[in-house]
FIKOLZA-1660 file (N, C-alpha, C; in steps of 0.1 Angstrom, whole numbers, plus 5000, padded with zeros to 4 digits):
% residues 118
   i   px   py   pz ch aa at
   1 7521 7378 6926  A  X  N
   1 7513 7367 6927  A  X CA
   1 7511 7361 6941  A  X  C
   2 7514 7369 6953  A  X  N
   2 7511 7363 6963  A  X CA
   2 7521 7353 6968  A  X  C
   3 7517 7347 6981  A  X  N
   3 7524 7336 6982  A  X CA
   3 7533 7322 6977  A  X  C
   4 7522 7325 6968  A  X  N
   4 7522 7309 6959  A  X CA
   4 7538 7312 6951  A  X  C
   5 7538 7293 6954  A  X  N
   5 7550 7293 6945  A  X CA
   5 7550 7294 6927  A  X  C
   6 7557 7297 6921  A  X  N
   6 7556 7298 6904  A  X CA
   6 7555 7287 6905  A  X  C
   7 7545 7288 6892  A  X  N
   7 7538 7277 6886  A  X CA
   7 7538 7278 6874  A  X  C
   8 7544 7287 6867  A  X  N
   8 7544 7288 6852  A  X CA
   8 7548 7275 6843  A  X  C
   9 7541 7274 6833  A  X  N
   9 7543 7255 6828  A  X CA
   9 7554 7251 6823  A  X  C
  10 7566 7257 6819  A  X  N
  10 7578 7252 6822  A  X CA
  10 7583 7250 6830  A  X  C
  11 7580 7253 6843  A  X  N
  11 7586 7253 6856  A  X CA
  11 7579 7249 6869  A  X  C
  12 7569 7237 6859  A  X  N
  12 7568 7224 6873  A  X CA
  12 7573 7214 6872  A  X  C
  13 7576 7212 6887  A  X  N
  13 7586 7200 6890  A  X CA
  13 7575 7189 6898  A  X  C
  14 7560 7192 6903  A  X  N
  14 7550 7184 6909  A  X CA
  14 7535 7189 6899  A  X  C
  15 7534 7186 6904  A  X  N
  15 7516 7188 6895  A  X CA
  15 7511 7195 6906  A  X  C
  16 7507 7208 6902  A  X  N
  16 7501 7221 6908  A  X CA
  16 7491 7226 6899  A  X  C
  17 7482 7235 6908  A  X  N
  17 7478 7242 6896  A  X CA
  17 7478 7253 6887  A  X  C
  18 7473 7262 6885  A  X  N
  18 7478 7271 6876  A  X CA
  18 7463 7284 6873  A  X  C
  19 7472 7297 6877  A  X  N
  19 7454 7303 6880  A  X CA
  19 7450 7309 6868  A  X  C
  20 7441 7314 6863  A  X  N
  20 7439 7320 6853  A  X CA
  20 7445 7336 6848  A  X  C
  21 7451 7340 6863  A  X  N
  21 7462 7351 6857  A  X CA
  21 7471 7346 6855  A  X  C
  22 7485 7339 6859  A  X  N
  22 7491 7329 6858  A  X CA
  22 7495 7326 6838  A  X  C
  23 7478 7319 6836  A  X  N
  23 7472 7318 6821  A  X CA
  23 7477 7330 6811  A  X  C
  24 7471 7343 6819  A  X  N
  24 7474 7352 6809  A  X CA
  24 7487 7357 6811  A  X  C
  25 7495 7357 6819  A  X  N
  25 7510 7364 6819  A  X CA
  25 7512 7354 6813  A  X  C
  26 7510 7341 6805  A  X  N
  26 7517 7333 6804  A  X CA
  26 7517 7335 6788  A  X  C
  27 7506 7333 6782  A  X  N
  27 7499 7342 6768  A  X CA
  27 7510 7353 6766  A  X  C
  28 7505 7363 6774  A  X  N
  28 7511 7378 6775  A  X CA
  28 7524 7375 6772  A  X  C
  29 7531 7369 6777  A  X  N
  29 7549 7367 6776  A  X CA
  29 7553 7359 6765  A  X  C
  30 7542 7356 6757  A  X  N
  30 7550 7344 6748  A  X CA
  30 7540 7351 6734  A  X  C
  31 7530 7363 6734  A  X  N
  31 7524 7365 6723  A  X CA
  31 7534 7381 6722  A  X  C
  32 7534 7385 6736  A  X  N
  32 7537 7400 6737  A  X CA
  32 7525 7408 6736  A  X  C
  33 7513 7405 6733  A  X  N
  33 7501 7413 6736  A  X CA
  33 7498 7418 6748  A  X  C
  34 7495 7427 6749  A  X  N
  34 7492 7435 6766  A  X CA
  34 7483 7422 6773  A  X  C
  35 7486 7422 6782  A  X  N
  35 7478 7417 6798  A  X CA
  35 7465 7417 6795  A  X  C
  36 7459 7435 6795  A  X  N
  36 7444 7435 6801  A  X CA
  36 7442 7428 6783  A  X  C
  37 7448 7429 6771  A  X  N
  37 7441 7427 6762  A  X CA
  37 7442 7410 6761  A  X  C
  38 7450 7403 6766  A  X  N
  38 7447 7392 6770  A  X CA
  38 7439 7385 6777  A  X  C
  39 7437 7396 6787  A  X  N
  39 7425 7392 6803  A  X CA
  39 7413 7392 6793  A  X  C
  40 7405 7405 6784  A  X  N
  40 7400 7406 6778  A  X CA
  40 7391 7394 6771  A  X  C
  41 7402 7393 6763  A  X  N
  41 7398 7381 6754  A  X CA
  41 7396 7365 6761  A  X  C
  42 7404 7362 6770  A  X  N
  42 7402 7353 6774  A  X CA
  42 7385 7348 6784  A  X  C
  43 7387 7365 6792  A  X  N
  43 7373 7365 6795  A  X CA
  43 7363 7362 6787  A  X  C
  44 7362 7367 6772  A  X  N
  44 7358 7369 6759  A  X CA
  44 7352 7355 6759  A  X  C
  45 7365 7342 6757  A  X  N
  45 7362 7334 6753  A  X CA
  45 7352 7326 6764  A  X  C
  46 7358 7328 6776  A  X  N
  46 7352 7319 6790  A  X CA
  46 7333 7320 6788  A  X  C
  47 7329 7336 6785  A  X  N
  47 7317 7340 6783  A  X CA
  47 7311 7335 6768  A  X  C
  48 7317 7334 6756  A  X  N
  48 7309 7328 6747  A  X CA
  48 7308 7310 6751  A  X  C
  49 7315 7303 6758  A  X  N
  49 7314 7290 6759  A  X CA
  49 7303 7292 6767  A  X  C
  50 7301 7297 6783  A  X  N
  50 7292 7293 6790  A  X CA
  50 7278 7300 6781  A  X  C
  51 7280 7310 6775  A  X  N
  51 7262 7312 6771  A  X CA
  51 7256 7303 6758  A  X  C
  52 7270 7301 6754  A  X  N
  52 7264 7291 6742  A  X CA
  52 7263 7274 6747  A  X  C
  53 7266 7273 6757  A  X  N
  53 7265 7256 6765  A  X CA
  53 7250 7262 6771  A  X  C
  54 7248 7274 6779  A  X  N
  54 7235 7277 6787  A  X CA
  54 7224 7273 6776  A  X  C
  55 7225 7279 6761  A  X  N
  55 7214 7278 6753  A  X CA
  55 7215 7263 6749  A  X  C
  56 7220 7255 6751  A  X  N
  56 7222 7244 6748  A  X CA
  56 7231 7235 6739  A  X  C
  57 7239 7247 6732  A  X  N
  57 7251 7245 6724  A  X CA
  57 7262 7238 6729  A  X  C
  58 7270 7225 6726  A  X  N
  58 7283 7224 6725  A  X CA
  58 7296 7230 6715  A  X  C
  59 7305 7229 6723  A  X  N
  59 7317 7234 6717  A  X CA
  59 7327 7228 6711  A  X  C
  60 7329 7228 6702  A  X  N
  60 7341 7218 6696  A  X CA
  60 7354 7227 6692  A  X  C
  61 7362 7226 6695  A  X  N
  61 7376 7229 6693  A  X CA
  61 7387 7221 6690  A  X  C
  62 7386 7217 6675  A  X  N
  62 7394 7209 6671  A  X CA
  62 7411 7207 6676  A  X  C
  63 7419 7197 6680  A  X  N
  63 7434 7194 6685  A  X CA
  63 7433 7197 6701  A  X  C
  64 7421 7203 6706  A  X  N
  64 7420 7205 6721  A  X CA
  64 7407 7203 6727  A  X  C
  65 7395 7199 6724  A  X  N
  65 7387 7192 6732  A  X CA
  65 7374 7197 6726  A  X  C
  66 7363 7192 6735  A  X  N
  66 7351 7195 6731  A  X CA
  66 7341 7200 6749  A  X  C
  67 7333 7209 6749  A  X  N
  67 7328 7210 6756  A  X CA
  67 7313 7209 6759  A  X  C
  68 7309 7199 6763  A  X  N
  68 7295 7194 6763  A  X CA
  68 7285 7189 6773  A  X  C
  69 7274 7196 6773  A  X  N
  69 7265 7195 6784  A  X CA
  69 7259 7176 6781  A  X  C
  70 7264 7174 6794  A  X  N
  70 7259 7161 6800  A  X CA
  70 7246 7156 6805  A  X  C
  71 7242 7149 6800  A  X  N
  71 7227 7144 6800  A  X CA
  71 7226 7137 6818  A  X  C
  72 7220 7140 6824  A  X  N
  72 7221 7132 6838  A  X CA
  72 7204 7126 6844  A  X  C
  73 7206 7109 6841  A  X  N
  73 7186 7108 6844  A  X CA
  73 7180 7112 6854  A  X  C
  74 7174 7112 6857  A  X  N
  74 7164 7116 6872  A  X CA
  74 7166 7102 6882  A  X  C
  75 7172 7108 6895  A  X  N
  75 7169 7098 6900  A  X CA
  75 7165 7096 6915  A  X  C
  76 7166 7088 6922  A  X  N
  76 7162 7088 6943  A  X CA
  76 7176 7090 6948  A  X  C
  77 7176 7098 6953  A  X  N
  77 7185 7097 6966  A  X CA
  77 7184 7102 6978  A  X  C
  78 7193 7096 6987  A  X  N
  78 7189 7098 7002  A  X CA
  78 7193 7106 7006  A  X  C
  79 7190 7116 7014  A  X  N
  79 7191 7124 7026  A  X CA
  79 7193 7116 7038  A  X  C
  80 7206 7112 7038  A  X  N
  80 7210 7102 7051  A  X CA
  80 7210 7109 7065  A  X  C
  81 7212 7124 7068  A  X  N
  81 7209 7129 7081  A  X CA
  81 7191 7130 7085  A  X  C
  82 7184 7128 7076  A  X  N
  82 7168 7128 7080  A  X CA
  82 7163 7115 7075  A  X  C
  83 7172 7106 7066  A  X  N
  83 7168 7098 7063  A  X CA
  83 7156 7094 7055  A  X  C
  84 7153 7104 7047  A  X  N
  84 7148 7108 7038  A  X CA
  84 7152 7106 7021  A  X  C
  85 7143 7104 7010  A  X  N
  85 7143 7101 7000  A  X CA
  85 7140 7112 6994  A  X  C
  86 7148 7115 6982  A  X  N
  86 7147 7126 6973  A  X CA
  86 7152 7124 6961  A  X  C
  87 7139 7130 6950  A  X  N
  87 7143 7129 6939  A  X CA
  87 7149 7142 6931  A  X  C
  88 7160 7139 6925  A  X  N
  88 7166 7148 6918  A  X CA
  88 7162 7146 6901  A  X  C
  89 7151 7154 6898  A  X  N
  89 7151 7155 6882  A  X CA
  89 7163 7153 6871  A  X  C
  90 7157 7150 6863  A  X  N
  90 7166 7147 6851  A  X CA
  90 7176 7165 6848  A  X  C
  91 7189 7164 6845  A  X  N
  91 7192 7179 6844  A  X CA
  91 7207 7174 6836  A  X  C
  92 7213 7188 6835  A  X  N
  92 7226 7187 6826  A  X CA
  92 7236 7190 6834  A  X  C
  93 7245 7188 6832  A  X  N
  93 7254 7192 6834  A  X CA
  93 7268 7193 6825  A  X  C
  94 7282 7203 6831  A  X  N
  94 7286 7210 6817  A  X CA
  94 7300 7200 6822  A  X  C
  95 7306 7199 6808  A  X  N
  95 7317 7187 6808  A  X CA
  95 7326 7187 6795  A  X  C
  96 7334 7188 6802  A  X  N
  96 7352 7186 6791  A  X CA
  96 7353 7172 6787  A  X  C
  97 7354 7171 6771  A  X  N
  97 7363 7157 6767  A  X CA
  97 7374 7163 6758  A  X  C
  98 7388 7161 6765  A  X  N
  98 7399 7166 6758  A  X CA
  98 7397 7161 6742  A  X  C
  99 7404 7159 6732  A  X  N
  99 7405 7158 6722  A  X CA
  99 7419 7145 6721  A  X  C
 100 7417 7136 6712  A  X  N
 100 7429 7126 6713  A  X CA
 100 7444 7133 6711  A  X  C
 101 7446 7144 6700  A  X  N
 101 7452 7152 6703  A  X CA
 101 7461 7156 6717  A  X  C
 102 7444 7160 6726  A  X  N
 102 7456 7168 6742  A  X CA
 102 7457 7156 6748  A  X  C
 103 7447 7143 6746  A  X  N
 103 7452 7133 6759  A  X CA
 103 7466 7123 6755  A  X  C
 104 7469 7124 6740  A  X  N
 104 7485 7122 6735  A  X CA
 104 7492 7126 6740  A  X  C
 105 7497 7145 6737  A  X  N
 105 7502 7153 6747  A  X CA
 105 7504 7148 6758  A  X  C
 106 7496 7144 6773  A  X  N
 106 7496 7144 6783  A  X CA
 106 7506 7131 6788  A  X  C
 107 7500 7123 6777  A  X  N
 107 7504 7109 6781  A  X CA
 107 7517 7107 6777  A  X  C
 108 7522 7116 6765  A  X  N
 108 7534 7113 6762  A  X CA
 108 7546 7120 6771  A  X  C
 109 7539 7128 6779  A  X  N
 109 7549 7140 6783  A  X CA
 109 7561 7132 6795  A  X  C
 110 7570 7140 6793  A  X  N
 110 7580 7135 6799  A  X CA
 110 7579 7139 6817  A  X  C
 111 7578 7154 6818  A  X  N
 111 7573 7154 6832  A  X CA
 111 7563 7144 6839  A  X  C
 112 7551 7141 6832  A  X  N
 112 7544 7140 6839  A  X CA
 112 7542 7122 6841  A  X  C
 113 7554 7119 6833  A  X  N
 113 7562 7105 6833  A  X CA
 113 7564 7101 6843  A  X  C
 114 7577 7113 6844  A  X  N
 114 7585 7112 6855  A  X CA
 114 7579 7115 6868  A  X  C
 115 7565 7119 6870  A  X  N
 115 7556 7125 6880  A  X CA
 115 7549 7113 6883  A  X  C
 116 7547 7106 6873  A  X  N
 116 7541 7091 6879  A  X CA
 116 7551 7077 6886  A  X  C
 117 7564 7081 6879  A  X  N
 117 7572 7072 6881  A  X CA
 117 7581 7075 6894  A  X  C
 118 7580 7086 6901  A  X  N
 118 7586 7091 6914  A  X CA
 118 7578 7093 6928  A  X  C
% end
């Protein structure tokens, strides 16, 4: 894994992040399914969210969040090096709302307690 220090989720002591292989050795070691059949599927999943958010589908996944394209109005903004005004059309954009579920988790957690409190 390179330089980086382990980061596997029992074994933060700061809030780091965590890469998507990282993800699947992490899967891998706790399901015992092969790696690439992990990599696989996970790719699997990453690709049915973005084409079904592109056609305009949200995602719901109950106890862990929902993923939904955000409505954004049209509006002026400046181009402060020419000083210039530009409109940015109305457009989407794509967006996580955890589920009360993960944001319990988070908030109750003890590390990350102790990560606000140090």
């Amino acid at each position: 894994m390179g330089s980086r220090p382990s980061t596997y989720f029992s074994h933060h002591s700061t809030l780091t992040s965590v890469t998507k292989a990282e993800v699947i050795a992490e899967i891998a070691d706790k399901t015992g399914i092969e790696k690439a059949d992990v990599s696989a599927t996970v790719e699997a999943f990453f690709k049915v969210v973005k084409d079904s958010m592109a056609e305009g589908n949200n995602i719901y996944v109950r106890g862990f969040g929902s993923f939904v394209n955000k409505k954004r109005a049209k509006k002026v903004a400046r181009n402060i090096s020419k000083n210039t005004s530009i409109i940015i059309d109305e457009h989407f954009i794509p967006s996580f709302k955890p589920s009360k579920t993960f944001i319990g988790k988070i908030k109750n957690s003890k590390k990350i307690k102790a990560l606000a409190n140090a």
